[in-house]
Backbone as a chain_set.jsonl record, in Angstrom:
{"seq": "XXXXXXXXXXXXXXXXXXXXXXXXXXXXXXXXXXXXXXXXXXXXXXXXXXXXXXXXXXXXXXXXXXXXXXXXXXXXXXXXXXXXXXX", "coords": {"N": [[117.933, 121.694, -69.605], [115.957, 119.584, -69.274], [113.799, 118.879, -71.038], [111.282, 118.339, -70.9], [107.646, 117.922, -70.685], [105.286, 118.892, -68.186], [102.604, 117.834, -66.895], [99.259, 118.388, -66.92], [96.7, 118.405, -64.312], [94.236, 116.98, -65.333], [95.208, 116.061, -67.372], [96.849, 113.803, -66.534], [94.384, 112.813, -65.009], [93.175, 111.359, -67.524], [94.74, 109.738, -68.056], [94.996, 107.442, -66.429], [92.508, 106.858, -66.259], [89.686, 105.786, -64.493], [91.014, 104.939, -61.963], [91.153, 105.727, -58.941], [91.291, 109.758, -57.363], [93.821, 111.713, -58.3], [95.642, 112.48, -55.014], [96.659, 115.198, -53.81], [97.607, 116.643, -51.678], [98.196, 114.17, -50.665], [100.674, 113.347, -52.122], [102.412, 115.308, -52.001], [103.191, 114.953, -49.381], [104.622, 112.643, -49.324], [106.238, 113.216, -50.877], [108.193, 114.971, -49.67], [109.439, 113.522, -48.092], [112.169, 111.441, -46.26], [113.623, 108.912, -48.557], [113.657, 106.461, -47.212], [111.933, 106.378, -45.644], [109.838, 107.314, -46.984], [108.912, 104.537, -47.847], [107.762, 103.316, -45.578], [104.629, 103.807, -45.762], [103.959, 102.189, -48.312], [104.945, 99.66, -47.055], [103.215, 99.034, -44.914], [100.671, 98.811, -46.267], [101.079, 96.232, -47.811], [101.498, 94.41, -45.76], [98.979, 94.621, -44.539], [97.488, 93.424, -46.614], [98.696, 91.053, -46.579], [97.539, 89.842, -44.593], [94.884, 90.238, -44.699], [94.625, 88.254, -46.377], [96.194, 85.959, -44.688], [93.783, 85.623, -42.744], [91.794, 85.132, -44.749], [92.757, 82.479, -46.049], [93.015, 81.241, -43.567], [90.519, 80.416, -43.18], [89.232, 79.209, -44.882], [91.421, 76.793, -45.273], [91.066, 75.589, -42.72], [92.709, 73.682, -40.878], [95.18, 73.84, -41.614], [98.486, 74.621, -40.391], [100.113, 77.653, -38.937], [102.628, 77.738, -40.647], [101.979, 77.008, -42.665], [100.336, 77.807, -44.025], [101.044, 80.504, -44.057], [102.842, 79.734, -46.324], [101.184, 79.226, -47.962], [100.188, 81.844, -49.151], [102.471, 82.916, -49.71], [102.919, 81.036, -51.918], [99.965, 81.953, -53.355], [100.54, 84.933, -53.916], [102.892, 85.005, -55.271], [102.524, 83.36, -57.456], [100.08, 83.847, -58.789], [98.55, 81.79, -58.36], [95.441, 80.473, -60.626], [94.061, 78.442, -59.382], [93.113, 78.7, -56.662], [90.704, 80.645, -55.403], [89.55, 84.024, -55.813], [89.906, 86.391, -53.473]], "CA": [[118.17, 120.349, -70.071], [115.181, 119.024, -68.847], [112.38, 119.592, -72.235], [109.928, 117.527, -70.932], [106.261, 118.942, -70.459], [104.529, 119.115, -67.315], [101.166, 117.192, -67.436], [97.82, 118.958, -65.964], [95.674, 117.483, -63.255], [93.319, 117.156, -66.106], [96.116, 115.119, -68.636], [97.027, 112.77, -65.614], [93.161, 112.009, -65.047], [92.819, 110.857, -68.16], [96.013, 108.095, -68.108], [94.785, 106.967, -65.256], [90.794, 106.47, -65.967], [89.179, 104.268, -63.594], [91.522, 105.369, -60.572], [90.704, 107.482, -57.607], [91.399, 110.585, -58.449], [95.098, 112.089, -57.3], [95.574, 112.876, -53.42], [97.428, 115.764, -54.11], [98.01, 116.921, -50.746], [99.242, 113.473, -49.933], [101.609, 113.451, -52.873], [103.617, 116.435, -51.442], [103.861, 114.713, -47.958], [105.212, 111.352, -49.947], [107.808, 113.479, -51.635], [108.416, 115.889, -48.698], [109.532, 112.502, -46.512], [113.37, 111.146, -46.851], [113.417, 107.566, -49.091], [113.576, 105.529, -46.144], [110.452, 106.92, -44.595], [108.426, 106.776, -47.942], [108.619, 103.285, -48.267], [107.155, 102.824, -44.631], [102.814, 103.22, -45.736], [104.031, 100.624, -48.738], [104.918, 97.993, -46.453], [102.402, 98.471, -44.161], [99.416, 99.003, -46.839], [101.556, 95.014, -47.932], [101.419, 93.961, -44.284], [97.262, 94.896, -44.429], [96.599, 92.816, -47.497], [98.918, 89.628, -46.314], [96.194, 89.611, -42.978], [93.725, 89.79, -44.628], [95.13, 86.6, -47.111], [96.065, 84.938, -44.247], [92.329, 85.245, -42.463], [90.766, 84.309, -45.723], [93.251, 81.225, -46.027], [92.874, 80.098, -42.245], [89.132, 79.964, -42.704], [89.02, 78.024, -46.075], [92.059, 76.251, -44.793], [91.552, 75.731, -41.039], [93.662, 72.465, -40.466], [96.958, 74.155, -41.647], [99.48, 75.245, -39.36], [100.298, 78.978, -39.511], [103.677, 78.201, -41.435], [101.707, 76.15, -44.1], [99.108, 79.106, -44.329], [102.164, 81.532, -44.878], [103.618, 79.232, -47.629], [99.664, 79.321, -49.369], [99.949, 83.192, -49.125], [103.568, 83.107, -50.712], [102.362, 80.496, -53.466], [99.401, 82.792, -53.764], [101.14, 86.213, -54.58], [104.084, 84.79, -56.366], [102.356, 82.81, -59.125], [98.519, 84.076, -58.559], [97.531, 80.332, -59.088], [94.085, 80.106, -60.782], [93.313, 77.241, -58.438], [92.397, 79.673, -55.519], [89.335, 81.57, -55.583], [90.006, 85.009, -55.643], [89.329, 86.484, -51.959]], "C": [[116.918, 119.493, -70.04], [113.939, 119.748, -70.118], [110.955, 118.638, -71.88], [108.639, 118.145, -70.378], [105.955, 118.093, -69.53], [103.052, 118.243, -67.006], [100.022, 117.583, -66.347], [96.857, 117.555, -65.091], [94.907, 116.639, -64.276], [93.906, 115.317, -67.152], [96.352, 113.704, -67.751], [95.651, 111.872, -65.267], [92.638, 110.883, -65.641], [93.476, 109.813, -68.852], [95.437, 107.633, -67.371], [93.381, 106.821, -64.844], [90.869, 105.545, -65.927], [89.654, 104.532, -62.605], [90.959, 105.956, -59.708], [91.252, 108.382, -57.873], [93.087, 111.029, -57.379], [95.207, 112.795, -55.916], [96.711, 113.891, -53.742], [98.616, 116.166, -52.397], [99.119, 115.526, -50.15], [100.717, 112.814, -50.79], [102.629, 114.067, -52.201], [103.84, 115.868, -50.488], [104.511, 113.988, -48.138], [106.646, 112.093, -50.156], [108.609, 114.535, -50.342], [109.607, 114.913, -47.419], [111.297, 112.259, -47.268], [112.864, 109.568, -47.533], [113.013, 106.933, -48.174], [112.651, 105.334, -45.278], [109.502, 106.973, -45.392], [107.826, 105.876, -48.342], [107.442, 102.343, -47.008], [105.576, 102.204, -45.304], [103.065, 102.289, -47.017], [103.844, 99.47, -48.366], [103.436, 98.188, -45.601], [100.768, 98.408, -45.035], [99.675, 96.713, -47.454], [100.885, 94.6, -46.752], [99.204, 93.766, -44.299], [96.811, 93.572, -45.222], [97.341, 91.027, -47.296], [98.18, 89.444, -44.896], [95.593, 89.368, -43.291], [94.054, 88.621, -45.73], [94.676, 85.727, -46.131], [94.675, 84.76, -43.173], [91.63, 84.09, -43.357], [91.13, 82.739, -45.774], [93.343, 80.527, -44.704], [91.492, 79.591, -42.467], [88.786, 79.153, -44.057], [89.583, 76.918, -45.596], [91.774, 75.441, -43.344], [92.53, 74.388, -40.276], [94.881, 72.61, -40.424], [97.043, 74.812, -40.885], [99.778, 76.653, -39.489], [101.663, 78.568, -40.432], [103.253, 77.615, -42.854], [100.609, 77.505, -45.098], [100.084, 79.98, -44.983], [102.596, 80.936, -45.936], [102.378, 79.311, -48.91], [99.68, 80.798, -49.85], [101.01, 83.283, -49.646], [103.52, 82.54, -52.374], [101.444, 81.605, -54.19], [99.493, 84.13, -54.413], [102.803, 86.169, -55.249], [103.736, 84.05, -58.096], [101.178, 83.029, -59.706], [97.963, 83.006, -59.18], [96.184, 81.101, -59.201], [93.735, 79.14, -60.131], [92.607, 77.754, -57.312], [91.402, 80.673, -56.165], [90.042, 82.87, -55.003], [89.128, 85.606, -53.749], [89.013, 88.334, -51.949]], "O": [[116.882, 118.607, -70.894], [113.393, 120.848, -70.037], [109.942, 118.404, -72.539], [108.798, 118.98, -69.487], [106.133, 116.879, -69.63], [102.445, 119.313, -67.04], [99.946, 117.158, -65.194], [96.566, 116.373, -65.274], [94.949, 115.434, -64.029], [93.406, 114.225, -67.419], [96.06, 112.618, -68.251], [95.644, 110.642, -65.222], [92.043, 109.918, -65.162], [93.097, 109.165, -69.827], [95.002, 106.736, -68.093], [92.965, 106.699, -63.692], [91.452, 104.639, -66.523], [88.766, 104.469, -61.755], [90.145, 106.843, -59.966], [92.004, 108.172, -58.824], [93.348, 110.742, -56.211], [94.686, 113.91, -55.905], [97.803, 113.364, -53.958], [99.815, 116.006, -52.172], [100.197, 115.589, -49.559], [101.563, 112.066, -50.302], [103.639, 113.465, -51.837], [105.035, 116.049, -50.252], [105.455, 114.046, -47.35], [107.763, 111.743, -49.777], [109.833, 114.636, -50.431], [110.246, 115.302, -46.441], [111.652, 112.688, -48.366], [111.834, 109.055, -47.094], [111.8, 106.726, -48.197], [112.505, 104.467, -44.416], [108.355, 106.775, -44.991], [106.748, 105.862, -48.937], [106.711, 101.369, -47.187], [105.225, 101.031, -45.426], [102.283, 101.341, -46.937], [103.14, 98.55, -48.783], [102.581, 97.321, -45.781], [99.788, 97.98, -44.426], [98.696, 95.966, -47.476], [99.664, 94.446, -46.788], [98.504, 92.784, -44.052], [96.006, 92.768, -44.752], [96.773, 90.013, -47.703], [98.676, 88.568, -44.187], [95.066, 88.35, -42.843], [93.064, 87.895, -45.647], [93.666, 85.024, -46.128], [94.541, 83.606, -42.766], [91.181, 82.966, -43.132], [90.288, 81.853, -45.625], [93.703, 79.351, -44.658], [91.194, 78.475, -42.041], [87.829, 78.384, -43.971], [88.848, 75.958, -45.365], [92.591, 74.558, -43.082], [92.903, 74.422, -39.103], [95.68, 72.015, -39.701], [96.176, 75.58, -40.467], [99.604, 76.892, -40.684], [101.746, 79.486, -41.248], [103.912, 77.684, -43.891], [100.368, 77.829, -46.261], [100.061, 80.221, -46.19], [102.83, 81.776, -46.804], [102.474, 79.403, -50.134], [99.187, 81.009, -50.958], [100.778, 84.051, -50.579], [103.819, 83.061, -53.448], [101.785, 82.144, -55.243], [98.714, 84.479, -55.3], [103.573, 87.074, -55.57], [104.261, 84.113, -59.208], [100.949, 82.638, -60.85], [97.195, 83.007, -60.141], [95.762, 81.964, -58.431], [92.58, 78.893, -60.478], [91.521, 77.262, -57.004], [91.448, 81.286, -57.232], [90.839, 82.896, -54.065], [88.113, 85.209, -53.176], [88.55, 88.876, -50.945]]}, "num_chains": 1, "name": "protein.A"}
Protein backbone atom coordinates (compact mmCIF):
# COMPACT_ATOMS: atom_id res chain seq x y z
CA UNK A 1 0.00 0.00 0.00
CA UNK A 2 2.60 2.16 0.87
CA UNK A 3 4.24 3.38 -3.07
CA UNK A 4 6.14 5.97 -1.79
CA UNK A 5 10.03 6.07 -2.56
CA UNK A 6 12.60 6.03 -0.05
CA UNK A 7 14.92 9.12 -0.35
CA UNK A 8 18.95 8.59 -0.20
CA UNK A 9 21.21 10.28 2.28
CA UNK A 10 22.32 12.03 -0.80
CA UNK A 11 18.37 13.21 -1.97
CA UNK A 12 17.71 14.41 1.71
CA UNK A 13 21.08 16.53 1.62
CA UNK A 14 20.04 18.27 -1.03
CA UNK A 15 16.29 19.47 0.50
CA UNK A 16 17.90 20.46 3.21
CA UNK A 17 21.07 22.62 1.82
CA UNK A 18 22.51 24.81 4.31
CA UNK A 19 21.72 22.34 7.33
CA UNK A 20 24.07 20.22 9.32
CA UNK A 21 24.22 17.31 7.80
CA UNK A 22 21.78 14.28 9.25
CA UNK A 23 22.81 12.68 12.75
CA UNK A 24 21.90 9.47 11.68
CA UNK A 25 22.81 7.58 14.62
CA UNK A 26 20.82 10.05 16.63
CA UNK A 27 17.79 9.66 14.41
CA UNK A 28 17.44 5.92 15.33
CA UNK A 29 17.73 6.74 19.13
CA UNK A 30 14.79 9.58 18.53
CA UNK A 31 12.66 6.94 16.91
CA UNK A 32 13.83 4.00 19.10
CA UNK A 33 12.39 6.21 22.35
CA UNK A 34 8.41 5.96 23.25
CA UNK A 35 6.49 9.57 22.19
CA UNK A 36 6.58 10.80 25.56
CA UNK A 37 10.31 10.51 25.93
CA UNK A 38 11.03 12.06 22.40
CA UNK A 39 9.60 15.18 23.14
CA UNK A 40 11.88 15.51 26.34
CA UNK A 41 15.54 17.08 24.25
CA UNK A 42 12.66 19.48 22.46
CA UNK A 43 11.71 21.08 25.53
CA UNK A 44 14.82 21.23 26.99
CA UNK A 45 16.83 22.43 23.68
CA UNK A 46 13.26 25.36 24.27
CA UNK A 47 14.16 25.70 27.94
CA UNK A 48 18.13 26.54 26.64
CA UNK A 49 17.08 29.23 24.22
CA UNK A 50 14.33 30.96 26.74
CA UNK A 51 17.78 31.45 29.26
CA UNK A 52 19.53 32.57 27.14
CA UNK A 53 16.45 35.33 26.03
CA UNK A 54 15.95 35.94 29.38
CA UNK A 55 19.94 36.82 30.15
CA UNK A 56 20.01 38.88 27.03
CA UNK A 57 16.68 40.72 28.17
CA UNK A 58 17.81 41.19 31.94
CA UNK A 59 20.96 42.89 30.73
CA UNK A 60 19.38 45.29 28.11
CA UNK A 61 16.48 45.44 30.48
CA UNK A 62 17.92 45.43 34.02
CA UNK A 63 15.13 47.42 35.95
CA UNK A 64 12.39 44.81 35.08
CA UNK A 65 11.21 42.41 37.45
CA UNK A 66 11.67 38.75 36.43
CA UNK A 67 7.81 38.46 35.59
CA UNK A 68 8.06 41.57 33.26
CA UNK A 69 11.28 39.99 31.63
CA UNK A 70 9.19 36.69 31.10
CA UNK A 71 6.28 38.68 29.50
CA UNK A 72 9.30 40.49 26.99
CA UNK A 73 10.40 36.85 26.18
CA UNK A 74 6.66 35.78 25.51
CA UNK A 75 6.02 39.11 23.42
CA UNK A 76 9.32 38.27 21.84
CA UNK A 77 8.66 34.65 20.48
CA UNK A 78 5.01 35.09 19.86
CA UNK A 79 5.04 38.06 17.47
CA UNK A 80 9.05 38.34 16.81
CA UNK A 81 8.53 42.20 17.16
CA UNK A 82 11.00 44.08 14.90
CA UNK A 83 11.46 46.54 17.73
CA UNK A 84 13.99 44.18 19.57
CA UNK A 85 17.33 43.70 18.30
CA UNK A 86 17.85 40.36 17.41
CA UNK A 87 20.08 38.63 20.28
Amino acid sequence: MNNRKHLTSEEISAIVDGFDPIDWVQMKLLANMPPGKRIIPMLQATEMVRAGLRTAFRRKFPDLSKSEINMKILEYLTYMDKSYERI
